[in-house]
C-alpha positions as CSV (number, residue, x, y, z in Angstrom):
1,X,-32.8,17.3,8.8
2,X,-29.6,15.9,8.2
3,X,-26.4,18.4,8.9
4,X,-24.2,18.3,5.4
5,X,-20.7,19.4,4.6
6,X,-19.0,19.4,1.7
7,X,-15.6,20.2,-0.1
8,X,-14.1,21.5,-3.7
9,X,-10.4,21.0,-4.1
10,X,-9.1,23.8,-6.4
11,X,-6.0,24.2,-8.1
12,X,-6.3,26.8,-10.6
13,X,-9.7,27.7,-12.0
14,X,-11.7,30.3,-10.3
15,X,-14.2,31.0,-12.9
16,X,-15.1,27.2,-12.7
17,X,-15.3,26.9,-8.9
18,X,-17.6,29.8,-8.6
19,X,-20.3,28.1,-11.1
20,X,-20.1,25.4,-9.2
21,X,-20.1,26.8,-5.7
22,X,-23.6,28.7,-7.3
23,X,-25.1,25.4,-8.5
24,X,-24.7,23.6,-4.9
25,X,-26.1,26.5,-2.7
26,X,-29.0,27.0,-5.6
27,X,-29.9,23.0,-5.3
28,X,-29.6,23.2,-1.6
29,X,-32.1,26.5,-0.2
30,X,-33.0,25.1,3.4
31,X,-30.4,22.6,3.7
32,X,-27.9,22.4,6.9
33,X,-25.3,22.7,5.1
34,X,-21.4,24.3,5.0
35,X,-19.5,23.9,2.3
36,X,-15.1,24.3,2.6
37,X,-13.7,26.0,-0.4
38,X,-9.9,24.6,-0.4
39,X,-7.5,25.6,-2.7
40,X,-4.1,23.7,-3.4
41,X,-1.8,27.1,-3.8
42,X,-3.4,27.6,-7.4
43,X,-0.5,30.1,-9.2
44,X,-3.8,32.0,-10.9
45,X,-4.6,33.4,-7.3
46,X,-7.6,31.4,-7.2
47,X,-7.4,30.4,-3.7
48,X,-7.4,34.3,-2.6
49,X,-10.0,35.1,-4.9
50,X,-12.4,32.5,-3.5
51,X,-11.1,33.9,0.2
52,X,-12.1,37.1,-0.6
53,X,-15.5,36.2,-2.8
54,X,-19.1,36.6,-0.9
55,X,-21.0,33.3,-0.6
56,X,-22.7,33.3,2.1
57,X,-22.1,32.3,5.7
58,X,-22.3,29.0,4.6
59,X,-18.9,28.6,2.5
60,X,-15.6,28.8,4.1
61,X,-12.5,29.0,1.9
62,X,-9.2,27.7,3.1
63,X,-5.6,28.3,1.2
64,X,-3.3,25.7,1.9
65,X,0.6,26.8,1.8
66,X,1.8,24.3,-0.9
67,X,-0.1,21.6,-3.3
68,X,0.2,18.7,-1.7
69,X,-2.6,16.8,-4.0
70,X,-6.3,15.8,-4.3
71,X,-6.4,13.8,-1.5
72,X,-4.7,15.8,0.9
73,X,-6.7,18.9,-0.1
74,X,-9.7,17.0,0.8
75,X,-8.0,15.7,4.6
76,X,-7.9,19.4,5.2
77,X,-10.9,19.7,6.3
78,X,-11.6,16.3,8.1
79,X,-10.6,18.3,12.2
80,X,-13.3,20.4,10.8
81,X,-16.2,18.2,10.2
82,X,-19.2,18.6,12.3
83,X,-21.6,16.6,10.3
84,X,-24.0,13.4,9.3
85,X,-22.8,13.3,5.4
86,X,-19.7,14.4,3.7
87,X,-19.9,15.1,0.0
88,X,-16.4,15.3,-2.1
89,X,-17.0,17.6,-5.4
90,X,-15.0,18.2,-8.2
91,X,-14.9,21.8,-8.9
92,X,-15.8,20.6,-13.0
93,X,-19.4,20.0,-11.2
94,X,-22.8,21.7,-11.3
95,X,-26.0,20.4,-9.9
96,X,-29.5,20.9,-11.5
97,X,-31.6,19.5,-8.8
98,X,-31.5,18.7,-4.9
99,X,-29.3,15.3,-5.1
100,X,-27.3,16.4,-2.3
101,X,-30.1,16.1,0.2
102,X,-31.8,13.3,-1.7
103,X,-28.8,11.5,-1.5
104,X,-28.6,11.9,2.3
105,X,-32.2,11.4,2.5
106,X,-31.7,7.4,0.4
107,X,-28.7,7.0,2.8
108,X,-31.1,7.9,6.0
109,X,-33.4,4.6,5.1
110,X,-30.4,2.5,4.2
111,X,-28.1,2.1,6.9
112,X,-25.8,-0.7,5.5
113,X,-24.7,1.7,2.5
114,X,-21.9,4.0,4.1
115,X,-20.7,6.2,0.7
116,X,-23.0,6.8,-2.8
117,X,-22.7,8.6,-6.1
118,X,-25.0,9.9,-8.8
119,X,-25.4,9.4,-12.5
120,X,-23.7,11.8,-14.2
121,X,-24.0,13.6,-17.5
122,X,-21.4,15.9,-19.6
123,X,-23.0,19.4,-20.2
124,X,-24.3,18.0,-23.4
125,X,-26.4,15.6,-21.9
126,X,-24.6,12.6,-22.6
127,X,-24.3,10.1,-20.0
128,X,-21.0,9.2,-18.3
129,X,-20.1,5.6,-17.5
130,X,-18.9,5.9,-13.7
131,X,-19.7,3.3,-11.4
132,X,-17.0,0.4,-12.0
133,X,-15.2,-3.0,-10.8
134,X,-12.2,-2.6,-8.3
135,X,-9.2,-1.4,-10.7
136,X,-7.9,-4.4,-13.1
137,X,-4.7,-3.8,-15.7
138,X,-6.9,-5.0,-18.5
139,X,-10.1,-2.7,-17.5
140,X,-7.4,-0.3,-17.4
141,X,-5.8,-0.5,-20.1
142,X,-8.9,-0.9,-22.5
143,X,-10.3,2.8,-20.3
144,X,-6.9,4.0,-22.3
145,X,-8.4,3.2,-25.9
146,X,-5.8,-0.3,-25.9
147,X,-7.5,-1.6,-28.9
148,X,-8.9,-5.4,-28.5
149,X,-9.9,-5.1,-24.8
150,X,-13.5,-3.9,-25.3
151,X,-15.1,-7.2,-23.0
152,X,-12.9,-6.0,-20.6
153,X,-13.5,-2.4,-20.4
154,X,-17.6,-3.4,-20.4
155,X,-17.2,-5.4,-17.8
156,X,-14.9,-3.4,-15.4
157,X,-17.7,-0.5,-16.5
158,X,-20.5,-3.4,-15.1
159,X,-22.3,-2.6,-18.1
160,X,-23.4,-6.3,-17.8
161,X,-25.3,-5.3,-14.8
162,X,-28.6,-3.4,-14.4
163,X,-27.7,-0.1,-13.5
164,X,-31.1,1.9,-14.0
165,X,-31.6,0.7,-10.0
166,X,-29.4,1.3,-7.2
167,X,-26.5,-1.2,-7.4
168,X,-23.5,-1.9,-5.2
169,X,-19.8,-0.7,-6.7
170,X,-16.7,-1.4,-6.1
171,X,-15.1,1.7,-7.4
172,X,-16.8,5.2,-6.4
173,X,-15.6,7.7,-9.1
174,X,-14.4,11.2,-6.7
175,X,-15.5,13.5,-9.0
176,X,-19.0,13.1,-6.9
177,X,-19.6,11.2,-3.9
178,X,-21.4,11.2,-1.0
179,X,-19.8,9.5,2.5
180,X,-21.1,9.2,6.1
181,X,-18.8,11.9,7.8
182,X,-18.1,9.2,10.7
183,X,-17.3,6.6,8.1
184,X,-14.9,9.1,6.4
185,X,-13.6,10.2,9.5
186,X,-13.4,6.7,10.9
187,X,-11.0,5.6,7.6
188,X,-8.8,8.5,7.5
189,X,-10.0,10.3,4.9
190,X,-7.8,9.9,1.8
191,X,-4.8,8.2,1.5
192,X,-2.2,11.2,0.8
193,X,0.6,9.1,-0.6
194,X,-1.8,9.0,-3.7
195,X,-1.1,12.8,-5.4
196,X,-3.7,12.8,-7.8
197,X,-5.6,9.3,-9.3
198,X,-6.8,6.7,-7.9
199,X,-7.0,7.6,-4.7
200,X,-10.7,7.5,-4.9
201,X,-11.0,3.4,-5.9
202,X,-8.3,3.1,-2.6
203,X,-10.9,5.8,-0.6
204,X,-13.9,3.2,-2.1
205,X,-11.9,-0.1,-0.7
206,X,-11.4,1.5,2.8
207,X,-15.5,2.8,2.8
208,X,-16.3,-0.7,1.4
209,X,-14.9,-2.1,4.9
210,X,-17.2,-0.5,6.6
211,X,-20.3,-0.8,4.7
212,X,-21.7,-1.0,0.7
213,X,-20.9,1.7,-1.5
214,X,-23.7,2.1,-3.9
215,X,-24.5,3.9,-7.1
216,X,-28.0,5.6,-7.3
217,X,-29.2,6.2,-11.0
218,X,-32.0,7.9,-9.7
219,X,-30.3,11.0,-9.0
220,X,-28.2,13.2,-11.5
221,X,-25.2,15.9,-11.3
222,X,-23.7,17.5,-14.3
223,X,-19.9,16.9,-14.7
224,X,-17.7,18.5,-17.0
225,X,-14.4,15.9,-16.4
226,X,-11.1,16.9,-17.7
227,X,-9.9,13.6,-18.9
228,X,-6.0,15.5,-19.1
229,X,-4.5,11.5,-18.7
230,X,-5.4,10.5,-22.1
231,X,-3.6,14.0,-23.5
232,X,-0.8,14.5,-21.7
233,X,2.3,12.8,-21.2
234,X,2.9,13.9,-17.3
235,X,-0.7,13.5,-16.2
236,X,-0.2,9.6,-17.8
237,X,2.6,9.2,-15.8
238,X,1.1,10.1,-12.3
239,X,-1.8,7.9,-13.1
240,X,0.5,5.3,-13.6
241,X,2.6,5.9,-10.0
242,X,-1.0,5.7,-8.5
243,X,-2.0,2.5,-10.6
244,X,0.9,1.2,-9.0
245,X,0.5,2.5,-5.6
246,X,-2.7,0.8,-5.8
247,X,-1.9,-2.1,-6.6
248,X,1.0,-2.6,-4.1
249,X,-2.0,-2.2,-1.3
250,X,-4.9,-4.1,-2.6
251,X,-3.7,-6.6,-4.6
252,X,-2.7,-7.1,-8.6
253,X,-5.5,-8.2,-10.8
254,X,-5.2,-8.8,-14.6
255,X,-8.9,-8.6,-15.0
């Protein structure tokens, strides 16, 4: 049996962390599993709330001093690791069947893939296109609602490729993803000079060194996802420092 760890970054949002915590340890009866609760200093008290909440021996919470962002939330517990997969969870997530284990189960018969993700559905049962091309301005850009760019945002969305199989990406969304724990250990973990977006297409080019990242249609999670960056002016304006940021390291491409 494979030994699993996972991690929710809060900030904010205890009502929401607590469904999902519920979900995971509901999908995963039997599994070897420890999942770290970390909040980011979350003004609402959510981080001692979680501290002081009953899971089970199997969820630790930690409260970090200061909000430091995503990525850096989810290095905090990288000294702690003790496992064979790492899974990174969005705190907007809930799980309606065992893809955690099944997951680890696919990456046990395929060593070349080193990090995977699920489909995933809003609440409503629509499905969310995920799995995507390494970051391009015009993919971008048209993911903004830039009208006139629609080849461009289906084709950094691969949606001219079959994805009802498992199919290599080269973008891993981090709302959801599984990693080998050495391979995320191994990288670094997150880069932290990203403070919130698109730290997880840098985290999927430093994975994709070691081995394929794949997506796996065959499995499912439920995911609310906040899209603030389309709403509000300062949310825009991070994403834009961490376009940039990524771009500086991996290279510019128009499309």
């Amino acid at each position: 049996m494979a030994r699993i760890s996972a991690c929710i970054v809060s900030y904010n949002g205890f009502d929401e962390v607590c469904t999902a915590v519920r979900s995971i340890l509901a999908q995963c009866k039997g599994a070897d599993l420890i999942l770290y609760l970390v909040d980011n200093a979350s003004p609402d008290g959510t981080g001692e709330k979680l501290a002081a909440e009953d899971f089970g021996p199997c969820v630790q919470a930690i409260c970090l001093p200061e909000n430091k962002g995503f990525g850096a939330g989810h290095n905090a517990v990288l000294p702690l690791l003790d496992s064979d997969y790492h899974f990174v969870i969005n705190p907007d997530i809930t799980l309606r069947e065992p893809v955690m284990e099944n997951i680890c189960a696919w990456l046990d018969e395929h060593p070349e893939a080193v990090m995977a993700t699920p489909r995933m559905f809003f609440p409503d049962g629509r499905e969310q296109i995920l799995p995507k091309r390494k970051p391009n301005v015009l993919g971008l850009l048209a993911r903004q609602g830039v009208p006139g760019l629609k080849k461009f945002g289906d084709r950094y969305a691969m949606l001219d490729e079959d994805l009802s199989k498992p199919t290599p990406i080269e973008f891993c969304t981090g709302s959801f993803f599984c990693i080998r724990t050495e391979t995320f250990r191994k990288i670094g973990g997150f880069d932290e000079g990203y403070f919130m977006y698109v730290e997880d297409a840098d985290i999927t080019q430093k994975a994709r060194r070691e081995g394929l990242v794949y997506f796996l249609p065959q499995f499912s999670a439920c995911h609310a996802w906040h899209r603030a960056p389309g709403r509000q002016l300062r949310p825009f304006i991070q994403q834009l420092r961490s376009m940039g940021r990524y771009f500086c390291k991996w290279g510019f491409r128009l499309w």
